[in-house]
C-alpha positions in Angstrom: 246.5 235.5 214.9 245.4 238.6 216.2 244.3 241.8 214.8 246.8 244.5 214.9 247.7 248.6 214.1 249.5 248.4 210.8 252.8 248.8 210.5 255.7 247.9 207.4 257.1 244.9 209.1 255.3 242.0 207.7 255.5 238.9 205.9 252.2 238.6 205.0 249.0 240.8 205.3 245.5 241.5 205.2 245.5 245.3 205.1 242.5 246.5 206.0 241.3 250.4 205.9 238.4 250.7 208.8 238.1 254.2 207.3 237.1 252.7 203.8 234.6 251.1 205.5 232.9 253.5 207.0 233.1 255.9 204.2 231.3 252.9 202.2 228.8 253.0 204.9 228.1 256.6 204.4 227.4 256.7 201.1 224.9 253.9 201.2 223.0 255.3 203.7 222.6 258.7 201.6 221.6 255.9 198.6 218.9 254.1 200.7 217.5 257.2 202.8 214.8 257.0 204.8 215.6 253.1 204.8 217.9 252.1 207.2 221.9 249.9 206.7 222.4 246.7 207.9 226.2 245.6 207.6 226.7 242.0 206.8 229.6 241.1 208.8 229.1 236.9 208.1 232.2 235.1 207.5 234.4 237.1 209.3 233.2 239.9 207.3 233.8 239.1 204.1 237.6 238.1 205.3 237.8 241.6 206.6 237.4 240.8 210.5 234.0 240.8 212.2 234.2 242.7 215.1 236.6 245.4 213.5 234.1 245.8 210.4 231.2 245.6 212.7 232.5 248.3 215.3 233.4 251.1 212.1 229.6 250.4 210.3 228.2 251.0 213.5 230.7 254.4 213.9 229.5 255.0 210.2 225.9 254.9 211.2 225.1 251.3 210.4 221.8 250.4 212.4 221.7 246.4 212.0 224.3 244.0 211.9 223.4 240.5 209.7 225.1 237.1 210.5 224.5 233.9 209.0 225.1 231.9 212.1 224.4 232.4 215.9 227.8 231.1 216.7 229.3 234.7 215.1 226.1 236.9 216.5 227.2 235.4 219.8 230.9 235.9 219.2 230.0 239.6 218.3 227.8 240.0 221.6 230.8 238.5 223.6 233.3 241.1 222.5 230.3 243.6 223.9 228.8 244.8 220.5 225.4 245.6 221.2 223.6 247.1 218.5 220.6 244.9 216.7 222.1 241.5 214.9 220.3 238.9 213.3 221.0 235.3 212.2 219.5 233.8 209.6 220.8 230.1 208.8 220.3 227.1 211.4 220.5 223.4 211.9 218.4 221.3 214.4 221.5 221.8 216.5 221.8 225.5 216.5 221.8 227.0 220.0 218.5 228.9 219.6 218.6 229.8 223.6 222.0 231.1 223.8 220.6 233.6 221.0 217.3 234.4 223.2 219.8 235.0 226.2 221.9 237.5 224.3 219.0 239.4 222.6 220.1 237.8 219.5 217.5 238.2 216.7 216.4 234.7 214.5 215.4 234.5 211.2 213.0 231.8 210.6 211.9 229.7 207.4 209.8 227.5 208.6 211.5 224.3 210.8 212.9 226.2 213.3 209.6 227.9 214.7 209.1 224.9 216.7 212.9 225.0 217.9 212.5 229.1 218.5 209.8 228.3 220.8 210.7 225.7 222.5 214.3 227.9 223.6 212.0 230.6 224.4 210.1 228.8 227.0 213.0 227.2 229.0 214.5 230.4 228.5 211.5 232.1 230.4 212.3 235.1 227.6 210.6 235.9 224.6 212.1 235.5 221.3 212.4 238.1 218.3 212.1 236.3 215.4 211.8 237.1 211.4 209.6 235.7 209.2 211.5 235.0 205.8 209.6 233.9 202.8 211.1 232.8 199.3 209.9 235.5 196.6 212.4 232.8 194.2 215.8 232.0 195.3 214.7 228.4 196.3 217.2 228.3 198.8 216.1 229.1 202.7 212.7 230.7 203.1 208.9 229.2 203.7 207.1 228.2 200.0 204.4 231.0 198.7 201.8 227.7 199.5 202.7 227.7 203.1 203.2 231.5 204.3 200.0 231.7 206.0 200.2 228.8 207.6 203.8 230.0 209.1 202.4 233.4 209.8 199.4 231.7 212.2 201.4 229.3 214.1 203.9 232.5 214.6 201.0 234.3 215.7 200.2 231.2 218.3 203.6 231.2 219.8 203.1 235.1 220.0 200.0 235.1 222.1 201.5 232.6 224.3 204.2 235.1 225.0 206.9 232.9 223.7 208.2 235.0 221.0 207.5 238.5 218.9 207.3 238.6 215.0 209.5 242.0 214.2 210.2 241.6 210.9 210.0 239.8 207.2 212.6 239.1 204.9 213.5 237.7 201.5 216.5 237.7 199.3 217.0 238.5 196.1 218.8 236.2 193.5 219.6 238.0 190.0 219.8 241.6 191.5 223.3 241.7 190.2 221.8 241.9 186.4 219.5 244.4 186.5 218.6 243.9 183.3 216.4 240.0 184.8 212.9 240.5 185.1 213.0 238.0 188.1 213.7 241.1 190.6 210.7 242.7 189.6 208.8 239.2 190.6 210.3 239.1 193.8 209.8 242.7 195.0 206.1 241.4 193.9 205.7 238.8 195.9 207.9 240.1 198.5 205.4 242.9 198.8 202.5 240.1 199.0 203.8 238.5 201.5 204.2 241.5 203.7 200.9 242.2 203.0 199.9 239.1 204.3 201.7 239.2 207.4 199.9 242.9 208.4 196.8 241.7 207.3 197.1 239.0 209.9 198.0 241.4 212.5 201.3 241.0 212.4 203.3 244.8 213.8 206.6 244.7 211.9 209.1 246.8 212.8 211.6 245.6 209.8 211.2 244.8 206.3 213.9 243.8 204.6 214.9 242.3 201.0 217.9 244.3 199.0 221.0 243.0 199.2 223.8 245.5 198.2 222.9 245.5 194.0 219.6 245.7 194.5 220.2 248.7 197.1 222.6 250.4 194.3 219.5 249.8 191.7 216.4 249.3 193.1 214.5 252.1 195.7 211.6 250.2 195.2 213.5 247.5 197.3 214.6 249.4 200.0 211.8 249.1 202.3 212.8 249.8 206.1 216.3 248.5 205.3 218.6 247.0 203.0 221.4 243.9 204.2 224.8 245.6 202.7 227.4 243.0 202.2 230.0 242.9 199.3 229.3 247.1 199.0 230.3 247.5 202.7 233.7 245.8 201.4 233.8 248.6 198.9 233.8 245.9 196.1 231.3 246.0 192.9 228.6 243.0 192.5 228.1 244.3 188.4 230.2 242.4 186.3 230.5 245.6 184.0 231.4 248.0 186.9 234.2 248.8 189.1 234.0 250.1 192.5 235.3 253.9 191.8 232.2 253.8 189.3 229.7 252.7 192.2 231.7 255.6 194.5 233.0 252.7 197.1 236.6 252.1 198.0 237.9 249.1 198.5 238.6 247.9 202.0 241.6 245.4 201.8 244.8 245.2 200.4 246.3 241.6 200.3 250.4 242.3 200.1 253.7 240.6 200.9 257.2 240.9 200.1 259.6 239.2 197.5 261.2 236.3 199.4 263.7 235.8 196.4 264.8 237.5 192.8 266.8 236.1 190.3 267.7 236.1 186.8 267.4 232.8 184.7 268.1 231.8 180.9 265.4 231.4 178.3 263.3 228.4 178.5 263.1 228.1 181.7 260.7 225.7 183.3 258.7 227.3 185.8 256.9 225.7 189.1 255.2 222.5 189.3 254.5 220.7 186.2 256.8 223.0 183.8 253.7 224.3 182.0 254.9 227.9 181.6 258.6 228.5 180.4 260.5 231.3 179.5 260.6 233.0 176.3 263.7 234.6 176.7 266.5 235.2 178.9 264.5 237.1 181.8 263.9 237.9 185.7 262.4 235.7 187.7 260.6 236.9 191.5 259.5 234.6 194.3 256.4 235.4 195.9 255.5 233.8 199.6 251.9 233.2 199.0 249.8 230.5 197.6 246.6 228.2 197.9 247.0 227.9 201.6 246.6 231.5 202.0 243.9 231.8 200.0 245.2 232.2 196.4 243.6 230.9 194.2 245.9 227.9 192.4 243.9 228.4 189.1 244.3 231.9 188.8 245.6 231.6 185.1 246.4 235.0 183.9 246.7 236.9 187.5 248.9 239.8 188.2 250.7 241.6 191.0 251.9 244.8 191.8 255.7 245.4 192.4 257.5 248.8 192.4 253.8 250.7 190.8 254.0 248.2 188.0 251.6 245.0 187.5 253.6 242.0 186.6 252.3 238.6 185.4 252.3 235.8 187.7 253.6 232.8 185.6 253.6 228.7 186.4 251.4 226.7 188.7 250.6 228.7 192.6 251.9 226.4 194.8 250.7 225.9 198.5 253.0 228.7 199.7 254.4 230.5 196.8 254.5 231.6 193.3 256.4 233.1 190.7 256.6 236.7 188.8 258.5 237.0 185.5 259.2 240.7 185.0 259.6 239.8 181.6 262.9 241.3 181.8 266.8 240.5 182.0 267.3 244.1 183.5 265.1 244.2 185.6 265.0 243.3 189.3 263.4 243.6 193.1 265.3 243.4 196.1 264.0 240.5 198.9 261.4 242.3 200.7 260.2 244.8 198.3 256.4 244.6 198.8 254.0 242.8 196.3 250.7 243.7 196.1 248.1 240.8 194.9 244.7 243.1 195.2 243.7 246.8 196.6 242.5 249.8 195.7 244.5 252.4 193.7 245.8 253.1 190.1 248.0 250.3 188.3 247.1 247.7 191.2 245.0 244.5 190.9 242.2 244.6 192.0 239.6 241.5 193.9 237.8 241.5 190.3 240.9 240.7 188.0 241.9 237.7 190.4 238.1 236.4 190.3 238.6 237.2 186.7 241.6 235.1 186.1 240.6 232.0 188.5 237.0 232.3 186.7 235.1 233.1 190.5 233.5 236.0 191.9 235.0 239.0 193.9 233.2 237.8 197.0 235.1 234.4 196.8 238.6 236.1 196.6 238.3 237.9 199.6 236.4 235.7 201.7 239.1 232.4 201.3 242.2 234.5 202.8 242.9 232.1 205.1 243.9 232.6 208.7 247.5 232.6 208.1 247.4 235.3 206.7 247.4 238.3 209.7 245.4 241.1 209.2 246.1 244.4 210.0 244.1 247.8 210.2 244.2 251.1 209.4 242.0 253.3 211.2 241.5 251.7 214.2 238.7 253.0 217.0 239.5 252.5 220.5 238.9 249.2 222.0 235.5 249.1 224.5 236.4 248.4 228.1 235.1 245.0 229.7 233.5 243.3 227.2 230.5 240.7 228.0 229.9 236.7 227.7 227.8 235.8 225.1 226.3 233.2 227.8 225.0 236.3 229.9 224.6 239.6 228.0 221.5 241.1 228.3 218.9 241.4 225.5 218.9 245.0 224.0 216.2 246.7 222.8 216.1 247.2 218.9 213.6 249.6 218.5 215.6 252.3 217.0 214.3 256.2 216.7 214.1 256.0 212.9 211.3 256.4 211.1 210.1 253.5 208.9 210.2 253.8 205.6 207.1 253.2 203.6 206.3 250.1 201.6 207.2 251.1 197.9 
């Protein structure tokens, strides 16, 4: 479905507040200064809408924009964004020349040098590529053991005018507890391995290794820039802090309406499985969302928010609905009052307290609204005229006028 202004006619909606992005954007950049933002806008940003999230960071002052597949840097280039965007995760398959056609940069690990080059030569076009080592996540990245090796066939390819090495990378896996000496190891050996890459001659243009915690509590990883996911969302990666206490706003608000209110006796089996039942006689509201939107069907313990109150949902979530009680004989919403499952504000749920209740992150809650769900926006820039085909845009240059950071 697609994106639209928002207005107060709606079923169901993804309300998201473009302004709240870029204000997010904003204060990061004062955090991180002289580094420079890249907004992480994989996924469909977060849930949030890529090319609506990726057009306000860019507003906000958002140099970089970070993908984890080609397919949605070349989905991005398509709709005519053309700031600098790098992707980062590839198969064998992965269309490595479609990204050298539209100037996308590629983030290599190791494999794919071979398959980077290869593109670059029947495209008759040079790639820009990133080295990315593992400091410790064991996930992508090349081994410590084999970094130099990677750096000198790089360097090959490069002489032969096949592709340009702009930047290193890493990622950082416990940055969320501050407290875990393993970020100290891997700002070590992220350092290293930079070191190792200018000693070879390498001219870098971009280092890059904090993600949004480590931005919010480590300068010494901040290098030339930092990758700014769930913090562009306005959400908090601490488990101990909320996002007022990190100065970021939330970004979406996930609402619908009561489809049906109505008052029942006292042990009253509720929803599949009769595991919840009333204690008393009480008010019962229907809510027209479930796992098929995105809620999560374990969220044991969850709330809403209905007339500035937070009520308890109660009973299994369904596939399209669950249930409210207010707790309450007296009480009572009219069909088409509007629930609110998460947002920003006082006295509503927020992303946290449904990852809370279905024992999963923030990042999870947001990301898996599903596509039924339409989103809507608040804030809203002007649409760019004639926007290009991935297929031919042309390759933009990502030099940008800011000054690079030094190493810390």
């Amino acid at each position: 479905m697609s994106p639209t202004a928002a207005t107060e006619k709606f079923d169901r909606q993804a309300l998201i507040n473009l302004d709240a992005i870029r204000g997010n954007v904003r204060h990061f950049r004062k955090v991180v200064e002289p580094a420079r933002v890249m907004a992480v806008v994989k996924a469909d940003a977060y849930g949030h809408g890529a090319l609506q999230v990726a057009r306000a960071a860019l507003e906000a002052g958002a140099v970089w924009l970070g993908v984890a597949h080609i397919s949605e840097a070349l989905a991005l280039r398509g709709a005519g964004i053309d700031a600098p965007l790098l992707a980062w995760l590839h198969t064998p398959d992965t269309d490595f020349s479609a990204a050298i056609r539209a100037g996308v940069d590629i983030g290599v690990s190791g494999w794919e040098l071979e398959h980077v080059a290869a593109a670059a030569q029947e495209q008759e076009r040079p790639a820009r590529i990133h080295l990315k080592i593992d400091t410790g996540l064991g996930r992508n990245g090349c081994p410590e053991a084999e970094w130099e090796g990677l750096i000198a066939r790089a360097q090959e390819f490069q002489e032969g005018g096949l592709l340009r090495v702009v930047g290193v990378f890493s990622h950082l896996a416990v940055a969320d507890e501050p407290h875990r000496p393993e970020t100290d190891e891997q700002i070590d050996r992220f350092r290293a391995a930079v070191a190792v890459a200018e000693d070879a001659g390498l001219d870098l243009e971009v280092r890059h290794l904090a993600n949004t915690p480590g931005a919010l509590t480590r300068p010494d990883a901040h290098f030339d820039m930092v990758r700014i996911g769930l913090g562009l969302y306005g959400l908090s990666p601490f488990e101990n802090q909320r996002p007022e206490d990190l100065k970021l706003t939330p970004a979406m608000t996930l609402r619908t309406k009561v489809a049906n209110c109505k008052k029942v006796p006292g042990n009253q089996g509720v929803s599949y499985g009769l595991h919840y039942r009333t204690e008393e006689p009480t008010t019962l509201v229907l809510v027209p969302m479930g796992y098929a939107d995105g809620v999560p069907r374990n969220a044991s313990g969850a709330q809403v928010a209905i007339g500035g109150r937070k009520h308890d949902v109660v009973g299994r979530i369904a596939m399209d609905q669950f249930v409210v009680d207010l707790k309450s004989a007296e009480a009572a919403f009219p069909p088409g009052e509007e629930v609110i499952l998460f947002g920003p504000g006082e006295d509503v749920p927020d992303a946290a307290d449904w990852a809370a209740a279905s024992g999963t992150i923030n990042y999870e809650i947001v990301t898996r609204v599903s596509g039924r769900v339409p989103r809507a926006y608040l804030g809203l820039s002007e649409e760019p005229a004639a926007p290009g085909s991935p297929a031919t845009a042309t390759p933009v240059p990502h030099e940008d006028a800011a000054p690079s950071a030094a190493v810390p």
